[in-house]
Every structure is written in structure tokens, then in C-alpha cells.
matplotlib code that plots the C-alpha trace (Angstrom):
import matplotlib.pyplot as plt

x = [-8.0, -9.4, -12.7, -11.2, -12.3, -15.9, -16.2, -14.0, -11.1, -12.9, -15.1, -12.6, -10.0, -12.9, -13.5, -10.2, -8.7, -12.0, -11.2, -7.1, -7.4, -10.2, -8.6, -5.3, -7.5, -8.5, -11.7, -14.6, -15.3, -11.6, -11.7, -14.3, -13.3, -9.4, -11.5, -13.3, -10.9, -7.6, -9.2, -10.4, -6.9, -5.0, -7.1, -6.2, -2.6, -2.5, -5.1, -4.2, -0.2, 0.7, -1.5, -2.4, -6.2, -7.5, -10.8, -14.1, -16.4, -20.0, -18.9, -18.5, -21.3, -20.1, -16.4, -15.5]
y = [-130.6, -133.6, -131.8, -128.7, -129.2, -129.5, -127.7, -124.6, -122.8, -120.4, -122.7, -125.1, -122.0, -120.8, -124.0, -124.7, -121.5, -121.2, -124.6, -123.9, -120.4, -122.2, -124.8, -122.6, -120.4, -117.3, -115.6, -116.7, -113.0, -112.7, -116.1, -115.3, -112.4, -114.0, -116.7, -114.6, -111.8, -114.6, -116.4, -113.5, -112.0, -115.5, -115.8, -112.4, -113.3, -116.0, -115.1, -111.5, -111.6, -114.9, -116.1, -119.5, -120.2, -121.5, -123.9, -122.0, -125.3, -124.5, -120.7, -121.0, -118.8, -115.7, -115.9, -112.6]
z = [-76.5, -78.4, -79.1, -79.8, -83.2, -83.0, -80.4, -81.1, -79.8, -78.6, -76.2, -75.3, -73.9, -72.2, -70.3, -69.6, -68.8, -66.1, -64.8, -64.3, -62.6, -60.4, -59.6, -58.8, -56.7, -58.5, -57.8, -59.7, -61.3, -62.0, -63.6, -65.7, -66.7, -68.1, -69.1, -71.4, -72.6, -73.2, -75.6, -77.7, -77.1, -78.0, -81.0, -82.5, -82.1, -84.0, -86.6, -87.7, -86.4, -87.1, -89.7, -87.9, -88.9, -85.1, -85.2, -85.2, -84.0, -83.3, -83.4, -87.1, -88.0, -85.9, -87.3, -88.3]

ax = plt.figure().add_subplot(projection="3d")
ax.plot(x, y, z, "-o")
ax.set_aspect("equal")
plt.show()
């Protein structure tokens, strides 16, 4: 989480929520696939619901 600003929120969810369900045992294509979707999901929660501006990082350029 102490990158999590240059990096981006998008990246560093991705990397951790691949490592956790891993690490807890999930499949590797199941992992992947929460580890791409939640992220996405999460930051659409906060940006458009709850109005919480999330870090972009090196994804800056493709912010929508």
C-alpha cells in the first residue's frame, strides 16, 4: 500500500488481490479473473457512488 500512489490503485489491487486468493488457495484462472474484475468494480464504487477520487499512478493517461 506504500506505493499505491505511484503505482496506482488499480495495479496495486490487482497484485494484491492475486497474491491473497493465491495464497488462500483459489485457482489461478479464478484468481485472475477477481483479480481483474474487483478492482474495476471497487473503483467504480468509490469514484461514481461515493465520490472518493482513488490514485490513477502510471494508469493516469487511460483514466476515464
Amino acid at each position: 500500500m506504500l506505493v499505491a500512489d505511484r503505482v496506482g490503485f488499480h495495479l496495486t489491487a490487482f497484485v494484491l488481490l492475486l497474491a491473497w486468493l493465491r495464497i488462500l488457495g483459489a485457482r489461478w484462472g479464478t484468481a485472475l479473473a477477481v483479480a481483474i474484475v474487483a478492482p474495476v468494480l471497487m473503483h467504480l464504487a468509490f469514484y461514481k457512488l461515493l465520490r472518493v477520487p482513488l490514485p490513477w499512478g502510471v494508469l493516469e493517461r487511460f483514466a476515464f
